[in-house]
N, C-alpha and C positions, 0 to 999 in steps of 0.2 A: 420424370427423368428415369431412363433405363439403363444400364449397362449392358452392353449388346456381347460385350468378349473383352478379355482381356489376351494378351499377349506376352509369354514369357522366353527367356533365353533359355537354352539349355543347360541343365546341372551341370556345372562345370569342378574339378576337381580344385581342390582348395590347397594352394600353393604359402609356401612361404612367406613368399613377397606378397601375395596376395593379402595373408593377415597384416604384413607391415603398413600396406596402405589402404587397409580397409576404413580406418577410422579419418583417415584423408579424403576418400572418395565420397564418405558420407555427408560430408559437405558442398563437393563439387555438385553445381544448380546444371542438369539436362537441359536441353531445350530442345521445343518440339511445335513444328509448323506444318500448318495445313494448307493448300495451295488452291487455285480455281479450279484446277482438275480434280480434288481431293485424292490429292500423294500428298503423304507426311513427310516431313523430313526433322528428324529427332539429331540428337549428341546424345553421347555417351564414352564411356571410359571404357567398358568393358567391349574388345571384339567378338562378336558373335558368331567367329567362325575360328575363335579359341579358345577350346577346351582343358585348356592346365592355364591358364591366365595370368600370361607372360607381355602381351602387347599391350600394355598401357598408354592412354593419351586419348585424346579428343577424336573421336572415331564418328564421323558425320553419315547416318546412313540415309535411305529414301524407301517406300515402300508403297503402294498402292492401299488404299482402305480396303477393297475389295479380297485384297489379296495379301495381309501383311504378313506372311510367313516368306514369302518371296519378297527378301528385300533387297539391298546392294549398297555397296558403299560406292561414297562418293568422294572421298579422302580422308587421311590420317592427320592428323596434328599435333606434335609435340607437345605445344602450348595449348592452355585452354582455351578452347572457343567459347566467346561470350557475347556475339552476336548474329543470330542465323533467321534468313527474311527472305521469304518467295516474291516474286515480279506479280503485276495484276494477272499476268496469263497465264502463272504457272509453270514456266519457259525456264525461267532461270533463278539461279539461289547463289544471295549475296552472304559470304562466311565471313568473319571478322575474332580474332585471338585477343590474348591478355595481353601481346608483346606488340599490336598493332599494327600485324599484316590485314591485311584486306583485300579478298580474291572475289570473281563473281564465276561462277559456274552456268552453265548452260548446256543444253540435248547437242549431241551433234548433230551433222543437215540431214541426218536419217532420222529423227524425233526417235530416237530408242532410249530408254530408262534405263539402260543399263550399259549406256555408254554416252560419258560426261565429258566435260573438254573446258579447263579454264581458258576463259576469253581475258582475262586480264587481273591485275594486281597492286598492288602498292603497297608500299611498309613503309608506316608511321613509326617507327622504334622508339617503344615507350610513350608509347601513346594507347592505354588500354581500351578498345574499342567495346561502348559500352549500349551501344543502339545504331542501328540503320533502316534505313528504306529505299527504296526506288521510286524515280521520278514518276511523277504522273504524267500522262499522254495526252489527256485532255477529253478521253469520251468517256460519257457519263450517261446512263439510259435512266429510267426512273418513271414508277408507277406515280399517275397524278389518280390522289385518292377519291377525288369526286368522282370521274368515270373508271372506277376500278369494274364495274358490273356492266360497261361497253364493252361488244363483241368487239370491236375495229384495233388491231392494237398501234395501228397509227395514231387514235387518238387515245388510246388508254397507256401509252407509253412515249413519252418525250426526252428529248436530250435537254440534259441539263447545262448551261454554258458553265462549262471548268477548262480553265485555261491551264496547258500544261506547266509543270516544274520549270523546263529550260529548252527554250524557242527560239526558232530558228528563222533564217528567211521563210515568209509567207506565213507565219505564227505555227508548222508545224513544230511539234513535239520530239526530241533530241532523249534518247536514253541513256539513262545514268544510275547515278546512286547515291545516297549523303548518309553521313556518318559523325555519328560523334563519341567524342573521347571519353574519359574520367577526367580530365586535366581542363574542359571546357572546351577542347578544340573541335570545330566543324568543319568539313571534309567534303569537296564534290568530285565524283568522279562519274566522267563521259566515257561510257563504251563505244567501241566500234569493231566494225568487220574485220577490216583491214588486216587486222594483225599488228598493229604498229600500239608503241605506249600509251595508256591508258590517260588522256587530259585530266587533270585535276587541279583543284584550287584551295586552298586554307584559311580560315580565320578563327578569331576567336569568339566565343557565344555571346562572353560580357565582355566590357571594358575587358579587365582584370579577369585572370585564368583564377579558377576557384573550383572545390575538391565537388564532383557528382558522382552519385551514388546510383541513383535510379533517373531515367529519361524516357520521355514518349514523344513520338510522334504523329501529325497528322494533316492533313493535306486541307488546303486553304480555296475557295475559290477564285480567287485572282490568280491563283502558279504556285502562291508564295508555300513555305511549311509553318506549323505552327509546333512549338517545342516549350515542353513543359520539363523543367529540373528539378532536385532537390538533392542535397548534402544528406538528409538522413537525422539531420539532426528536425528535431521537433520547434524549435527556438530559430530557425533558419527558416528566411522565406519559404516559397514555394515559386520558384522565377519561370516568368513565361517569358519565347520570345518570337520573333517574326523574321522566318530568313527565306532570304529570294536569293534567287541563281540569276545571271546574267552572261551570255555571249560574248565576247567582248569579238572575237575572230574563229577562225578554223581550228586553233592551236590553244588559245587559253579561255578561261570563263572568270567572272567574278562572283564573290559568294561575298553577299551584307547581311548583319544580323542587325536587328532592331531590339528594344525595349518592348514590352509589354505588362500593363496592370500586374503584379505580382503582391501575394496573400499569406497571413501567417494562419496555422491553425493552433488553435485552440483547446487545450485541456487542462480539468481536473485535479490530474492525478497526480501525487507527488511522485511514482516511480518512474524510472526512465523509458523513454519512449522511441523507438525508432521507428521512420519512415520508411518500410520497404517495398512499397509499391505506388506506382501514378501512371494510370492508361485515362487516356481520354473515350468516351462514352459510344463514338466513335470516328473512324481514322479520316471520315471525308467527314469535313464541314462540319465540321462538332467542337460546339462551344462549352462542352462539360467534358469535368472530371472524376473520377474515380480515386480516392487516396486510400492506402490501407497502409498502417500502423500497427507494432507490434511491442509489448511489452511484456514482462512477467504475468502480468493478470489476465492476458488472453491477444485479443486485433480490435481495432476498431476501423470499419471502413465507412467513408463520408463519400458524398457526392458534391461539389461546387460546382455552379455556373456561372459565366460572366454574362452580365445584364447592364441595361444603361439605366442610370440614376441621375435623377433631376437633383441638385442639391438648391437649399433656400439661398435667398439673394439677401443681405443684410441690404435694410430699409434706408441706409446712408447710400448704398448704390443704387437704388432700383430709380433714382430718377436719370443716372447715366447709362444701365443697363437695362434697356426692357426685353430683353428676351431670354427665356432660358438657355443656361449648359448644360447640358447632360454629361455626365462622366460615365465612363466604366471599370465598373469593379467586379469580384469576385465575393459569390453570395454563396452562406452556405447551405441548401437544402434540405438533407437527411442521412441518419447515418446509423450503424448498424455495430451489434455488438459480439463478439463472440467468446469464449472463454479458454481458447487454443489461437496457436500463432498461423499468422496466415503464412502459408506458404505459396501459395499461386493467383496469377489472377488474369482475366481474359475479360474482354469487349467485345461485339459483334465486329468485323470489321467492314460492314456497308448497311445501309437501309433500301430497300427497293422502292421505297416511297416519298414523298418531299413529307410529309409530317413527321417534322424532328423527334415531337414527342410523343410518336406511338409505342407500342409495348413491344416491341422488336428490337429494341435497345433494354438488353440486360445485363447483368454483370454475371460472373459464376467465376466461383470462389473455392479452393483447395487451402483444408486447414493441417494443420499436424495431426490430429486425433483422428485422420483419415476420412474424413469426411467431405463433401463436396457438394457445395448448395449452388442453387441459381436466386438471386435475387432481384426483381424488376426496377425499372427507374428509380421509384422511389426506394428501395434497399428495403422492401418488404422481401421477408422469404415466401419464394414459390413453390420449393420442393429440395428435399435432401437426400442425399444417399450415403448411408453407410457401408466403408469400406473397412473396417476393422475384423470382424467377424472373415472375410471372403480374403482378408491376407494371410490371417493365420493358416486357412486350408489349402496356400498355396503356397506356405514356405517352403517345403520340399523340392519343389520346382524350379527356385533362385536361389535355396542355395543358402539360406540364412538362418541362422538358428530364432533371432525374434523380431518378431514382425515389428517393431518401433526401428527400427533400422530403415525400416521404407517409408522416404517422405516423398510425397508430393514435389515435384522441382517447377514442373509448367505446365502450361492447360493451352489452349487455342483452338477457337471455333470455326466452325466449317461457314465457307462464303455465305450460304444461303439461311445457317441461324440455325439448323435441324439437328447435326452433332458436334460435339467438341471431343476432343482428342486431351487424356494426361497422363504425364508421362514423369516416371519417379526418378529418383535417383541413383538407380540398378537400371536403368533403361530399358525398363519394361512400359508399357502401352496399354492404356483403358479407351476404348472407344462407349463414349454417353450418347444416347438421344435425348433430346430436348421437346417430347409430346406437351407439355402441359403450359410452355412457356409461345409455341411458334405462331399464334392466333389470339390476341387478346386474352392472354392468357388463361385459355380453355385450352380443348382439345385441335387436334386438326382436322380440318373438313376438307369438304371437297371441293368448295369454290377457292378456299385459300391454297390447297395442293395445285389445283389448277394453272390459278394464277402464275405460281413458282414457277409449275413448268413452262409455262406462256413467256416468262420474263427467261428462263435458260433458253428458250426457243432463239429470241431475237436478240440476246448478249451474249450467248456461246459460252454460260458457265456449264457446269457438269452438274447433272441432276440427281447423283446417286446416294447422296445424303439424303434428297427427299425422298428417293423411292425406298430405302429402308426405313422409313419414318412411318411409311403409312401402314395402316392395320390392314389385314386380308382382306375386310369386305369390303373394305374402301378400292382396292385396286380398279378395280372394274368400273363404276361409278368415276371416277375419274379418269380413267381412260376415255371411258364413251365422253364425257363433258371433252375431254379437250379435243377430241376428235372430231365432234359438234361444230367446236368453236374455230379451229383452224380452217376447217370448210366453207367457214360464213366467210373468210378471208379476202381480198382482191388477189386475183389471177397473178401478179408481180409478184408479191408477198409467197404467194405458194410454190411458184417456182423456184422461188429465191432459194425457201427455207425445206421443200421439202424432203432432202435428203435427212437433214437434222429431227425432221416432225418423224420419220419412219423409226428411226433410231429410239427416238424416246416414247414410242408406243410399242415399236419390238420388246424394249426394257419392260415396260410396266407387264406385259403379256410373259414375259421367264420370270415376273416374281410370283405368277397367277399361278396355283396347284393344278393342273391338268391342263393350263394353256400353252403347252410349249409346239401344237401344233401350228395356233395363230400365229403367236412368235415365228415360227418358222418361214408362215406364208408373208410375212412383212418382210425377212429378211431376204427372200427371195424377189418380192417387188423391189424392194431398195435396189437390187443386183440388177433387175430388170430396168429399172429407169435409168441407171447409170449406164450401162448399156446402147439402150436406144438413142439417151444424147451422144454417148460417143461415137455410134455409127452416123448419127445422121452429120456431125460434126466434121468428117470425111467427104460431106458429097459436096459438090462444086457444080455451081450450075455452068454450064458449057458454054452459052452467050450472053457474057453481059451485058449485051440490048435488053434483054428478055428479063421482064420483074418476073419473076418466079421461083418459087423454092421449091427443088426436090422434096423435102418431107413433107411439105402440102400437098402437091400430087400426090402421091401415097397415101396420105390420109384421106383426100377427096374419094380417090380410087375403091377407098374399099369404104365407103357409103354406097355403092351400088349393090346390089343384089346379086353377086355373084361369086360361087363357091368355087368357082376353078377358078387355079391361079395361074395355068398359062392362058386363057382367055381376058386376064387382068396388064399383062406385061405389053401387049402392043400399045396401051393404049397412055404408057407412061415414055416409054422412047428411054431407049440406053447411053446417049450422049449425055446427060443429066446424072447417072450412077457411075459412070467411069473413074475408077479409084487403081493408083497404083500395083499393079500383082503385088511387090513387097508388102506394102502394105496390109492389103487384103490376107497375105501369105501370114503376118505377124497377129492378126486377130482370129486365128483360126481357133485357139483356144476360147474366146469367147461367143466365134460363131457356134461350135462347139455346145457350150452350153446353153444356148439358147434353143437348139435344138434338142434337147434332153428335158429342157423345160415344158417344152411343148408336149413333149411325149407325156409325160409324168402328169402335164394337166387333163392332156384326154382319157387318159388313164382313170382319173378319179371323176370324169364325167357319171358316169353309171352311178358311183355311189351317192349317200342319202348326204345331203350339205348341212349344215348347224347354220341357222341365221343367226346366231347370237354372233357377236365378236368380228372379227376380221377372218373372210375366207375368199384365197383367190378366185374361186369361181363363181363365186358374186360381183366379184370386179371388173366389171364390163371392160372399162380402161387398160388394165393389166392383158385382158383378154386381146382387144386389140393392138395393145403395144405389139404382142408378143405376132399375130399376123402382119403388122408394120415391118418387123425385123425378119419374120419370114419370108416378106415378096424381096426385101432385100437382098436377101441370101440366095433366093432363085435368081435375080437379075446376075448376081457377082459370079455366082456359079458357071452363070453361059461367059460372060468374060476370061472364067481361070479356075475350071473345074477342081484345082488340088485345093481349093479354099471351102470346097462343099463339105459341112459333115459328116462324118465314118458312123454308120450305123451296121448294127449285128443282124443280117433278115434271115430267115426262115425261106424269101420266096425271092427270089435272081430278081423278077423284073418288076418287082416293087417301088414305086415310085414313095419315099416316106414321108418326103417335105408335102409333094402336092394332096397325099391324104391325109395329114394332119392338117394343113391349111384349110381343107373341104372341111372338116367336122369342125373345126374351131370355129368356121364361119360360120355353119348351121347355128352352133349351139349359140351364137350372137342372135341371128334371124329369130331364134325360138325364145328368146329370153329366159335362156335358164331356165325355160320349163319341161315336162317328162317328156319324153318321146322314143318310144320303145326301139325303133328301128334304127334311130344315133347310137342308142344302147346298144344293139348289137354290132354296130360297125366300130364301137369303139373296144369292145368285148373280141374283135375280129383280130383286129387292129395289134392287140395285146399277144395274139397268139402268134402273128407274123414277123415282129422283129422285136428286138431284146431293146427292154426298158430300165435305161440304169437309173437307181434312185439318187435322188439329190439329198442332202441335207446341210444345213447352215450351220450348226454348230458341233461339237467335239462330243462324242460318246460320253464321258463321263465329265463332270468339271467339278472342282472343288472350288469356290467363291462364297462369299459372305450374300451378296446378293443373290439370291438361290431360294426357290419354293421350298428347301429343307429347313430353310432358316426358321419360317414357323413350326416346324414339328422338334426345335430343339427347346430345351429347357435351359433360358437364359439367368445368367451371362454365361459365356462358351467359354472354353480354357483352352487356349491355343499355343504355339509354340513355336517361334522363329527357325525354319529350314524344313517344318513337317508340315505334309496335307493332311489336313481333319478328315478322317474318314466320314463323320457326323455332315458336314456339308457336303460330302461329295451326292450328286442328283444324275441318273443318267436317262438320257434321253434318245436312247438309240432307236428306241420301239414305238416314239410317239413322235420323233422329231422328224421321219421320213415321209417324203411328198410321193411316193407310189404305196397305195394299199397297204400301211401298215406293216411291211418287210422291214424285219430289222438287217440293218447297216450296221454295226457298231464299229467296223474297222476302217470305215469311207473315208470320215477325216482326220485320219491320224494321221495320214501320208499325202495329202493335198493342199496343195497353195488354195485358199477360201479368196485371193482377188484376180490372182494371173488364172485361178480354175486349172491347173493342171498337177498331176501327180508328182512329189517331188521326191521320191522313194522310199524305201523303208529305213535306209540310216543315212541322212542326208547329217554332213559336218554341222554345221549351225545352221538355225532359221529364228526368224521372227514370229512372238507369241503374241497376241493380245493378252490384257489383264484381264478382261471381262469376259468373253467368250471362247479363250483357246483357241483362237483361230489359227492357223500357221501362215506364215507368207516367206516364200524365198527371200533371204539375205538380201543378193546380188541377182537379177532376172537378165534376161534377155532383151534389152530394149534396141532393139534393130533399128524402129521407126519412130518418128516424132508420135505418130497415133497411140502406139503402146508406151510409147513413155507419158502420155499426157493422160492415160488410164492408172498408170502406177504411181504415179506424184498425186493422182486424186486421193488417195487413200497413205498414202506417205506420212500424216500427220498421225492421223487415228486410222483404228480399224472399222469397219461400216458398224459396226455398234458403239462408237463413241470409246472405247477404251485404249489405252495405249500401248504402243509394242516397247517389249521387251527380247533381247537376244537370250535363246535358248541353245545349250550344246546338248548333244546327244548323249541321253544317259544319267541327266542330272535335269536341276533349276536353274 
């Protein structure tokens, strides 16, 4: 277990009112959630963008792990917020108060972080909302452990049948939310589009309403929830129960709760004891629990499972009964002792595996004396970390005179098990990795990294908790393994997923110390491939008698042996390429760059290649995509000459397209091998017209995933509104695809999807979190083709990370 950074607010000046409610605040519990996309989303009291600390209240913000200096609020709260819960997808955040409103938040239809939009609401009045969740939808993927060491991941990953929350005609899954009070009341509520009031339904947990303290929930394989109580008191059951949602029509739903086996524990001691914690072991399909208890003498945290038990048959019956009952009860395991009060406590919240009891289910625990263990199924300690020592050298920072003022409030681990996130009660931020716990509890390898990424491949979680998990020498070794592995794939599979597969090997290649050139050539085939589906997406065969596709001809076409490409064009017929002028006219920016690509690839013909790693001019495929999109662009051209490329020549009657298309085809014919006299035509080539360089990422980036990360000395000290100079990495001098010329001003002013310049002080635009990419706000979409290019990338940016709106001048 590592502390990778902490994160602090800025010194703030120390107010009046501030000392009045300082010893108030120190009680107020933070909470702090980490979602599938790994964005956090934390509470706190203090605003972070007030400096004399005046705005008191529940101040709900969200921040990217990559990037949590940049963060944003999401809304203010009078009341205390005391229940806050991301959707499976990371999409949306359910808020719940002491006073029993209940709002769900969500991205607006731009997916931008830093513009939210309540979709709906309810007020419970005095009803203090004390847990929530969101329904489940019903997909379930899940590594089956015998063929974990199968290439195929058709058989090495199956759906598990989990039937949604609350279904609908045809047994789809209905989104919503359920909620429960302190007074025992449970809550459903249906969202929708529409805009109209949010459906909901009420009951009560038990019979009789009765006082809870602490509540967990977790998802059931039949739809239903499973909901574990307790009062707090030690003398007081431990009540379990079972509630299902029901449709009744369009307009209402019904919510029953059931009984469940429910347990007293057991102790010792004569001093008093309170219950302040109960998570189940984890949130799908888990039949254990976790309880921690706190007393003057220190915590105690226990694990129970429910098991079925045969009880004897007295010998009066067993000539009426021959057959067993088994009942279920609640057994208790093992349990753990510590000499500080617990303040926190977190479960994984999924397994990628059907073995319930593999070591992927741990607990990790935040006490008062600053400390923070991970403990395994059985509440053996794994590993500790003391934080005591590392708060004192950061009082100055927050603002406090003595570090026992900073407690622990919440913890909550990342989808995939690699980091967990905690978060005090001054709303400062620990980000932990979890090396020692994520593999049988050993280290992490390479086949298990792999796997991760295999399983983010084809369930669309976000990988970046594992790629900062792994050590330097492992990057590479697992890149190549999953790159191996994706290739053995079937041809469906690869098409399906390969935008995602580029993405997450671009990723591994920016945390690589000197790979930011591969990186670069990965990001430019992703651009490349997206590309060439969307032109060929545009051709329309002309008779539909005729089984034929345009982009097989093309392909066919240039399996022949021949370097000119007006000798190539008769023999495809232009009735088959006929594409609207508008059209054509609104892709000019991407015909545009593919033109430039090709330049910049001849370009680096002549130099010496690196076999190790990923390099475009080993990629024979990439190589003929890019003559694919060229015979294209000649065809378009004779149709509507203002859609041809603008290049810069040296020589009037330069034909550019038809001698780049010639050498690119040679250097296919030659396979890549020397040949002196391509070298100089390409050498020629360079001196005839002006080669603008390309590059895919931003001169300088400050992110946590970053090659700088290992030359820092961990944990980092960070600070909410400032960029770390210590992370910042630039890549101007290695990330350009012509000869080594530094660009470092290229993409400070260009759209990275629409490809064109969007000025030097453009009002607002959209930033990725992971690679600074810019993308115009508001674009041009003239044609259905260019709006079917910009909705591609509308969710995320081509490296997986997400947009955030940026103003000029500021974060």
């Amino acid at each position: 277990m590592d502390l990778v950074y902490s994160i602090f607010r800025k010194q703030a000046w120390k107010t009046q009112f501030q000392n009045e409610q300082m010893e108030e605040d120190m009680c107020f519990k933070c909470l702090a959630k980490i979602s599938a996309n790994n964005i956090v989303a934390w509470v706190t009291t203090f605003d972070l963008d007030d400096h004399v600390n005046i705005n008191w209240g529940s101040h709900v913000y969200i921040a990217d792990l990559n990037v949590p200096w940049k963060y944003h609020k999401i809304t203010s709260n009078n009341c205390t917020v005391t229940t806050l819960e991301w959707d499976m997808y990371g999409y949306s955040l359910l808020i719940g108060d002491k006073n029993g409103a209940v709002s769900i938040w969500t991205c607006s239809t731009d997916h931008n972080l830093t513009n939210w939009v309540q979709v709906g609401s309810k007020d419970f009045r005095g009803e203090p909302i004390i847990a929530g969740t969101f329904f489940h939808l019903g997909k379930k993927l899940m590594l089956v452990n015998e063929k974990a060491d199968n290439i195929n991941y058709f058989e090495k990953f199956n759906y598990v049948r989990f039937t949604p929350s609350l279904r609908t005609w045809g047994g789809t899954g209905l989104p919503g939310c359920l909620v429960v009070s302190a007074t025992g009341m449970i809550a459903a509520l249906l969202t929708n589009d529409s805009g109209e009031p949010m459906i909901s339904a009420t009951n009560s947990l038990a019979v009789a309403r009765y006082r809870i303290s602490v509540v967990d929930i977790s998802y059931r394989q039949n739809g239903n929830f499973l909901i574990v109580t307790s009062d707090g008191r030690p003398r007081s059951p431990i009540h379990c129960y079972e509630v299902s949602i029901k449709l009744v029509n369009e307009k209402s739903c019904t919510i029953v709760s059931q009984w469940l086996p429910s347990f007293f524990l057991t102790f010792n001691e004569t001093v008093d004891r309170v219950i302040s914690h109960v998570k189940f072991l984890l949130r799908e399909g888990s039949e254990s629990l976790v309880i921690g208890s706190n007393s003057s003498n220190g915590c105690i945290i226990e694990t129970w499972e429910l098991v079925k038990k045969t009880n004897p048959i007295n010998k009066v019956f067993k000539k009426v009964i021959t057959e067993d009952h088994p009942t279920v009860c609640w057994i208790k395991k093992s349990s753990f002792t510590v000499g500080a009060q617990l303040t926190a406590l977190a479960t994984p919240k999924m397994s990628i595996s059907y073995n319930q009891s593999s070591c992927s289910q741990y607990v990790v625990a935040a006490f008062s004396n600053h400390q923070v263990c991970c403990l395994s199924r059985e509440l053996t300690q794994q590993c500790l970390f003391e934080l005591s020592s590392y708060c004192e050298d950061n009082i100055g920072k927050i603002g406090l005179q003595h570090s026992s003022n900073i407690q622990f409030s919440d913890l909550d681990i990342s989808y995939l098990g690699n980091v967990f996130v905690v978060c005090d009660n001054m709303g400062n931020l620990y980000l932990f990795q979890l090396l020692s716990v994520a593999e049988l509890n050993g280290p992490l390898t390479v086949a298990y990294a792999t796997l991760q990424l295999e399983y983010c491949l084809v369930t669309g979680l976000d990988w970046w908790d594992l790629a900062i998990s792994l050590r330097p020498n492992m990057l590479e070794a697992v890149c190549n393994r999953f790159s191996e592995n994706f290739q053995k794939q079937s041809q469906v599979l690869q098409q399906k997923e390969y935008t995602t597969y580029l993405s997450i090997r671009s990723f591994l290649y920016k945390m690589m110390p000197g790979a930011q050139g591969k990186r670069s050539d990965l990001m430019h085939l992703m651009t490349l491939h997206s590309i060439c589906n969307a032109f060929k997406n545009v051709l329309r065969v002309s008779d539909i008698m005729v089984d034929r596709d345009p982009a097989e001809n093309i392909s066919n076409a240039l399996k022949e042996p021949i370097v000119d490409i007006d000798k190539i064009l008769p023999s495809l017929g232009g009735k088959d390429f006929t594409v609207e002028p508008s059209t054509l006219q609104s892709l000019h920016q991407l015909i545009q760059w593919v033109a430039q690509l090709a330049l910049n690839v001849v370009s680096r013909i002549p130099e010496p290649r690196d076999n190790v790693g990923y390099n475009l001019l080993n990629d024979l495929y990439a190589i003929n995509s890019i003559r694919e999109l060229l015979l294209m662009i000649r065809i378009w051209g004779l149709l509507r000459p203002n859609c041809l490329p603008v290049f810069i020549k040296n020589i009037d009657n330069l034909d550019v397209l038809s001698v780049t298309f010639r050498l690119l085809s040679r250097f296919v014919q030659l396979g890549g091998e020397h040949d002196e006299m391509l070298f100089d035509e390409c050498y020629t080539l360079q001196s005839q017209v002006n080669i603008t360089p390309l590059s895919s990422v931003a001169a300088g980036i400050h992110e946590v995933a970053s090659p700088a990360l290992y030359y820092q000395h961990l944990p980092l000290k960070l600070v909410f509104g400032q960029e770390p100079d210590c992370l910042r990495y630039n890549t101007s001098s290695i990330d350009t695809i012509t000869n080594g010329k530094q660009h470092s001003d290229y993409m400070k002013d260009y759209d990275v999807i629409r490809n064109v310049y969007i000025g030097k002080c453009p009002l607002t635009v959209k930033q990725c979190n992971r690679c600074e990419g810019k993308m115009q706000l508001v674009g041009n979409s003239r044609t259905a083709a260019i709006r079917v290019w910009e909705n591609r990338w509308a969710r995320n940016c081509r490296c997986g990370g997400r947009w955030r709106t940026v103003k000029v001048g500021g974060q």
